[in-house]
C-alpha positions, 0 to 999 in steps of 0.5 A: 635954209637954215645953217643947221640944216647943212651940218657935215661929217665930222661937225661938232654940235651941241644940243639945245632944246631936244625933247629927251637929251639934255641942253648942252650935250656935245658931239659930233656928226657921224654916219648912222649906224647900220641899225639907225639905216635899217629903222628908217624908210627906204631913202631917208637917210642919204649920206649922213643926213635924213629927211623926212615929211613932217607936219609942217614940212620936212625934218630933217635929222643927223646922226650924232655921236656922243662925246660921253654916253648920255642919258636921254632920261627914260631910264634906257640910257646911256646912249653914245649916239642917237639920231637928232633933229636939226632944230635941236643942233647947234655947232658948238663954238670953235675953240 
């Protein structure tokens, strides 16, 4: 497992590598809103964290609040959240 895959509430990330988000967004792990719960498959998502069967495996995915509403470059932005998967989740460093 990587460390990514084990994020906690309140962790603060960063973006790097996400196919809509720019690098280098910062924010912090949150619970999914209610709307982001009811999109999903009953039981994905458990607590802050969601996983899901992907093509080589399982993905799992985090609900990341936003430090300043960002676009994600389609025009309907912008967002103050967005679920993320955790291979595009870095911790952001301590400072």
């Amino acid at each position: 497992m990587r460390p990514e895959d084990d994020l906690r509430l309140g962790d603060r990330v960063v973006l790097s590598g996400h196919w809509e988000f720019p690098d280098g967004t910062t924010g912090v792990v949150a619970e999914p809103t209610a709307f982001q719960v009811q999109l999903a498959k009953s039981g994905e998502w458990v607590g802050h964290r969601r996983t899901t069967s992907g093509r080589n495996g399982p993905v799992t995915f985090y609900y990341v609040v936003f430090d300043q509403p960002t676009d994600d470059g389609s025009g309907d932005g912008p967002y103050g959240g967005a679920e993320i998967d955790a291979a595009s989740l870095r911790r952001a460093p301590v400072a």
